[in-house]
N, C-alpha and C positions, 0 to 999 in steps of 0.2 A: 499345705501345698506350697510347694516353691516357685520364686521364677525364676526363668534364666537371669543368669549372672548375680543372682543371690547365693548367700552363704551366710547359714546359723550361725557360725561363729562371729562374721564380719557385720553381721545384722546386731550381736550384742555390744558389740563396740558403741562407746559413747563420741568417739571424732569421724569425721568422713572420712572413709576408704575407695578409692575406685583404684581399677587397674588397668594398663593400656595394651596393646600389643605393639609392636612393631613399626604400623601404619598409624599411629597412636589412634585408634579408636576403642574404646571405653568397653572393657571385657566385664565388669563387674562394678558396681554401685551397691554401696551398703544403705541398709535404711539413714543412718545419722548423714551420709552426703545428699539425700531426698529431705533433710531436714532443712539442713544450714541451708542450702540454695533452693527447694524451692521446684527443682527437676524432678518429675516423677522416676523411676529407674528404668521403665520402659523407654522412657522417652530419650535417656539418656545412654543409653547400652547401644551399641553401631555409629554410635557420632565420635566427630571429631573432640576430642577434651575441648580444644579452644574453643569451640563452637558450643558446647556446656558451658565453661565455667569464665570466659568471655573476660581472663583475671589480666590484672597489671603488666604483668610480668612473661606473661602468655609470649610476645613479642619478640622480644629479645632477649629475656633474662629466664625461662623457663628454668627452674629448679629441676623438672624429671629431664631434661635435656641436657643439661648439665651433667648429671649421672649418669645417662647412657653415654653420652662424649668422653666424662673421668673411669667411670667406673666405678664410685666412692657417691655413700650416699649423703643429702643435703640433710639437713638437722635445725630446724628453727627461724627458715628464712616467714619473710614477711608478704603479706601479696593484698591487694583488695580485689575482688570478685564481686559480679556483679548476678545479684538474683533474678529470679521466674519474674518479679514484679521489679526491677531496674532498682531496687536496691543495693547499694556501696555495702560490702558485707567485709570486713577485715576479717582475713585467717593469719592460722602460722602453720608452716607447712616443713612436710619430711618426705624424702622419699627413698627410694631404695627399686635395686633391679631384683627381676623373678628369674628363676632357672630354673630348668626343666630335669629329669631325674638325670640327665646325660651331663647338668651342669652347664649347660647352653642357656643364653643368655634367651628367655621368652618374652619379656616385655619389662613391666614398669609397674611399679606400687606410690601411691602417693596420700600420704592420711592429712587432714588438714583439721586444726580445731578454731571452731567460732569465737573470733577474738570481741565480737558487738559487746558482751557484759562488760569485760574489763577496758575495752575503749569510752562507756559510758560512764562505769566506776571516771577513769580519768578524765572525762570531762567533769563529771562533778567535782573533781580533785581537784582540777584548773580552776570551777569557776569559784571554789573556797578561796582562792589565794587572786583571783583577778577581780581589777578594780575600774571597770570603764576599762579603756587601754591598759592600763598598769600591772605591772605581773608582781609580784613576792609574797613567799611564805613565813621570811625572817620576820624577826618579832619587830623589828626599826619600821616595814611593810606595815606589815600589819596594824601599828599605832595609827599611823597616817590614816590609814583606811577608813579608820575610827574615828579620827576627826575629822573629814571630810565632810560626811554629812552636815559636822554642826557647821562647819563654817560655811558652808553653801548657805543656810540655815539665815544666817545674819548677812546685814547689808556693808562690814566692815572692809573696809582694804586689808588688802592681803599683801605680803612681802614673802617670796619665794625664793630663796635662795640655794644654793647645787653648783656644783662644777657641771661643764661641761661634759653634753650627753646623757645627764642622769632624766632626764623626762620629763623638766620641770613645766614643759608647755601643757604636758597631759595632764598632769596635776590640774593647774589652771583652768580647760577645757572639761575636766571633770569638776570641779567646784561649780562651774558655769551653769554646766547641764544640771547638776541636779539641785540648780538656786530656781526663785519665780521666775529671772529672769533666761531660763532655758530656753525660752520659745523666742527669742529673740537675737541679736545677731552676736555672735564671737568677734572680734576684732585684734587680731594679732597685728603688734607693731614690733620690729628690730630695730633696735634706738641705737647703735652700733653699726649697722648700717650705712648709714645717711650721717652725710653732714648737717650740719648746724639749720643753713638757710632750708634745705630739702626737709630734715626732721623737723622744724615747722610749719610749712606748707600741709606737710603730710597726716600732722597731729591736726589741725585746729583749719585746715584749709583756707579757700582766699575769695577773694571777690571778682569777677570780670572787671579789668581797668588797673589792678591792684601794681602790674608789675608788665612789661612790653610785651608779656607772651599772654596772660592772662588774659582770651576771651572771650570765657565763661567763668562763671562761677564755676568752685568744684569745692565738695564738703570734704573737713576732714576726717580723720579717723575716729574723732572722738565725736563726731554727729555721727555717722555712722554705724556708732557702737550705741547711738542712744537708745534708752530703756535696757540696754545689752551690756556686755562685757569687754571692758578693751585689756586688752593684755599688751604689756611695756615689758619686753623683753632686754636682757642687756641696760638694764635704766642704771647701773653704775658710770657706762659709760657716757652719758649726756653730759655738756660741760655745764660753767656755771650759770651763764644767761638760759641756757634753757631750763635748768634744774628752777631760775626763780619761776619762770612762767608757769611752769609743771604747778610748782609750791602754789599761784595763784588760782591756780583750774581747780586744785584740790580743795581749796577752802570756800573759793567761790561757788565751784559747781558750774561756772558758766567760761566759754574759750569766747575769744574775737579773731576771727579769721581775718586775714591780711590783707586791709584795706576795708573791712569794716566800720560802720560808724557806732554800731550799737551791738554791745553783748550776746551772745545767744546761749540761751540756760539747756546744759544737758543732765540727764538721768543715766549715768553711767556707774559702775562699778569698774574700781581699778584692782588689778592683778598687776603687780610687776615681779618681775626676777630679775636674778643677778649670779654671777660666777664669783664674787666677788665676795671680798668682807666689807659689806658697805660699813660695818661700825670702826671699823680700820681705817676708812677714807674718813669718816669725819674726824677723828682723831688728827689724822696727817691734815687735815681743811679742805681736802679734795670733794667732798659732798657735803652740803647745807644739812647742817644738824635739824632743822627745824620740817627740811623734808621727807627725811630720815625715818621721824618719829610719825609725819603724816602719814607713810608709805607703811610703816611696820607695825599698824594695827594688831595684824594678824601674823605670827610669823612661822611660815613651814621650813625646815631645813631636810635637804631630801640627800640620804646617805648616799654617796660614792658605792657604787660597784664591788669594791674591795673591803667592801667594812658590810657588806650582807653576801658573803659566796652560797651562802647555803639558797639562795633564790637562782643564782643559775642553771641547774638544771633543769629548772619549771621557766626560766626564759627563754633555754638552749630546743626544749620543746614547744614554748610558742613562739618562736621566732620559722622554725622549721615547717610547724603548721602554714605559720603565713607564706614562706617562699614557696611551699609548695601550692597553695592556692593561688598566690601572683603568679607565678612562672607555671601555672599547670603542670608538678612536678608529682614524683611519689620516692620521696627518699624518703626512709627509714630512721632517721636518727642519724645521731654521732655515733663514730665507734666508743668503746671506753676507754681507748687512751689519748683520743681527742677531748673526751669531757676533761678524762685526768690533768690534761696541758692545760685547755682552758680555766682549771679551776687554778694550776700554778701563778695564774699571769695573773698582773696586775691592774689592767684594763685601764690605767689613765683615761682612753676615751669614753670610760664607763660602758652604757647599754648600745649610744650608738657605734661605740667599739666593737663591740660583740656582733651586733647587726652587721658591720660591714665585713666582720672577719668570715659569717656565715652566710652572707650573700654572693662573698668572693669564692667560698666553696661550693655554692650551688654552682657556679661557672663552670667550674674544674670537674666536678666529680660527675663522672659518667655510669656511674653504679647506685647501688642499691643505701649505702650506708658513707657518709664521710666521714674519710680517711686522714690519716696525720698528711699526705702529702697534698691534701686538699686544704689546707692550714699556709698562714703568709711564714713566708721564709724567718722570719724572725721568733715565729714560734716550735719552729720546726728542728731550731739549732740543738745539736748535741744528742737529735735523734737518730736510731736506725730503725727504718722499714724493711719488712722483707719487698714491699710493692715500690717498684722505681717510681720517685719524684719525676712529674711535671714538667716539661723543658727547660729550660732559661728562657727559651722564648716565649714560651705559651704563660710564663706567669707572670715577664716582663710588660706581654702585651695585657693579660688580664690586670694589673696593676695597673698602668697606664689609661686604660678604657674607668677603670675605677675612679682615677684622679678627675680624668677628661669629664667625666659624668656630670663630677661634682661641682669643676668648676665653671658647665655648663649651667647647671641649677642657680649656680650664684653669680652667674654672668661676668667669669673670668675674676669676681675677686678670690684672692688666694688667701687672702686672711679667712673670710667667712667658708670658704673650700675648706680650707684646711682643720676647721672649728668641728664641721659639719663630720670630719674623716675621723676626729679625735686625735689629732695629729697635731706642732707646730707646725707654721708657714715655713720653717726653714728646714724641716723634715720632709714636707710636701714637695717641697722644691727639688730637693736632693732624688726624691725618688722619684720626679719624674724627669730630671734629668737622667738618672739609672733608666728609665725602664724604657729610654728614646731607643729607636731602633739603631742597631749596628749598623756603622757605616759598611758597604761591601769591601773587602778585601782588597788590596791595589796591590796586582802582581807583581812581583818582583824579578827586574833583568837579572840573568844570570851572569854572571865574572866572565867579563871578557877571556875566551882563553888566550896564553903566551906561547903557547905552543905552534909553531909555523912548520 
């Protein structure tokens, strides 16, 4: 026995079939679409599709509306759907219009297959090649990965060093976590930051009375971190009076806060990083050899961006996961000749280059997939799109809001701004003088005429 809006043939189908009419209400449900969602076909034959299948895309981007609008069927698009039991179900979907024997157009056909295994395949793919926060599949990844544990493992200082943006905080915070002392506090310091007097206040803190403003005590970073982890960010850049003091915390184990009378013994683990060659500064005399070697027990060097490309597209995919989760988004990926550019480029600002390049296209892109003209002008050069680029104004101001952001975060410094952009201070500069609004137009008098 049959039911209405069943069909043998569409019943042996292994992806969901339904079909709509006109009014889009659901003429036909195969058994595999009472599969994937979870609708019985009775209950789903005289509704509304959207009120079935309850999908992403349902809204504004419907794929069978599209085709009844073009006339050309969709082939591959992406959607999430939501099932009988409020399960996120990923499909990929087609569809195509129906005619009737006159050749008139009768409604709509849309087949949709259950993408849940191979999204799960790819999580498991992801969580092979992810490290705590840290993404790569390159073999340079992968090493790290490997010693991580053991260095959590031991109670040695660590010396991390990376250019700018390579992730050397996460490195640090992942060592952290999975040592004894995980259950205890993280302490990130920027020693690049702060001046002299301020970076030691802020290390080793002070006593009420110590100084005119002083009236409390306030601990510093390295009580703070006690039994925990302090992380010494930037510690190339600390001059030489503070590099001794540093030198004596390390072998001591105990700081004096400023205006103390008596020592006080911490249980800390140091982690520092650097952008730098610190064995190049000692050489030049710019950093104490002898802290050098206190600091560089352990020592991680964490590849630049451009010396592992084969990890980008497992970044380019957890980077999109995340904006989409922040911003409540559902994009779809890069197109392939966005991966293509970004694999061209050389990412000076490393990861968090990449991050801001696909942050700035989350802004822009108002579809399903980003586009080359959803990419910074600078990577876009020497391309053609058939899809018109983005205004001048609209990427002047989304650059600018970019900038402003940043040098929100860092409280108007433009050096740590610009650190943070992957950018220099004098490129930063440049484009936000560029991306300042146009003055309005000042109309111009017309030539007095001579004619009398």
């Amino acid at each position: 026995m049959t039911h209405p809006g069943s069909d043998p043939i569409l019943d042996s189908i292994n992806e969901g079939v339904f079909t709509v009419d006109h009014q889009w209400r659901i003429t036909a449900f195969n058994r595999a679409a009472e599969r994937i969602t979870g609708v019985r076909r009775q209950d789903a034959l005289g509704r509304q599709c959207a009120d079935v299948f309850r999908a992403s895309i349902c809204e504004g981007a419907c794929a069978l509306r599209r085709t009844f609008a073009s006339g050309r069927p969709v082939v591959g698009a992406t959607a999430i759907i939501i099932g009988v039991n409020g399960d996120r179900i990923p499909i990929r979907i087609s569809t195509a219009l129906l005619r009737d024997q006159h050749g008139e157009v009768a409604g709509g056909v849309e087949t949709f297959q259950d993408l849940s295994y191979v999204e799960q395949l790819r999580k498991e793919l992801e969580s092979r090649y992810t490290f705590e926060d840290i993404v790569g599949r390159s073999a340079a990844m992968q090493a790290l990965f490997d010693l991580i544990p053991q260095i959590a493992a031991s109670p040695s200082t660590v010396l991390i060093e990376g250019a700018s943006g390579t992730g050397k905080e996460l490195f640090a915070r992942a060592i952290h976590h999975l040592s004894h002392r995980g259950k205890k506090r993280f302490v990130a310091v920027n020693c690049a930051a702060l001046p002299d007097a301020l970076l030691e206040s802020e290390l080793f803190g002070y006593k009420a009375g110590a100084f005119t403003d002083a009236k409390k005590d306030k601990p510093g970073r390295f009580a703070l971190a006690d039994g925990g982890t302090i992380f010494l960010d930037e510690i190339g850049d600390i001059s030489p009076a503070m590099q001794v003091r540093l030198l004596r915390v390390l072998q001591e184990r105990c700081i004096e806060p400023l205006g103390a009378t008596e020592p006080l013994r911490v249980s800390v683990r140091v982690v520092a990083a650097t952008n730098q060659d610190l064995a190049q500064l000692v050489r030049e005399g710019r950093f104490r050899e002898d802290l050098f070697y206190r600091i560089r027990v352990i020592h991680l060097r964490i590849p630049p961006l451009r010396e592992r490309r084969e990890d980008l597209p497992l970044l380019v995919d957890h980077l999109v996961c995340k904006f989409n989760r922040l911003q409540e988004r559902e994009i779809h990926g890069v197109a392939p000749e966005v991966l293509a550019r970004l694999m061209e480029h050389d990412f000076p600002g490393n990861v968090r280059e990449l991050e801001n390049i696909l942050e700035q296209a989350f802004v822009l892109c108002r579809g399903e997939q980003i586009q080359l003209q959803h990419l910074p002008v600078e990577l876009r050069r020497g391309t053609s799109t058939p899809n018109p680029p983005q205004s001048t104004t609209d990427m002047r101001a989304a650059q600018r809001q970019m900038i402003e952001q940043a040098l929100a975060r860092n409280r108007g410094n433009r050096r740590q701004a610009a650190r943070e952009l992957g950018i220099n201070p004098s490129t930063l500069y440049r484009r936000l003088k560029a991306a300042a609004p146009e003055p309005a137009p000042v109309a111009s008098r017309a030539p007095r005429s001579h004619n009398r």
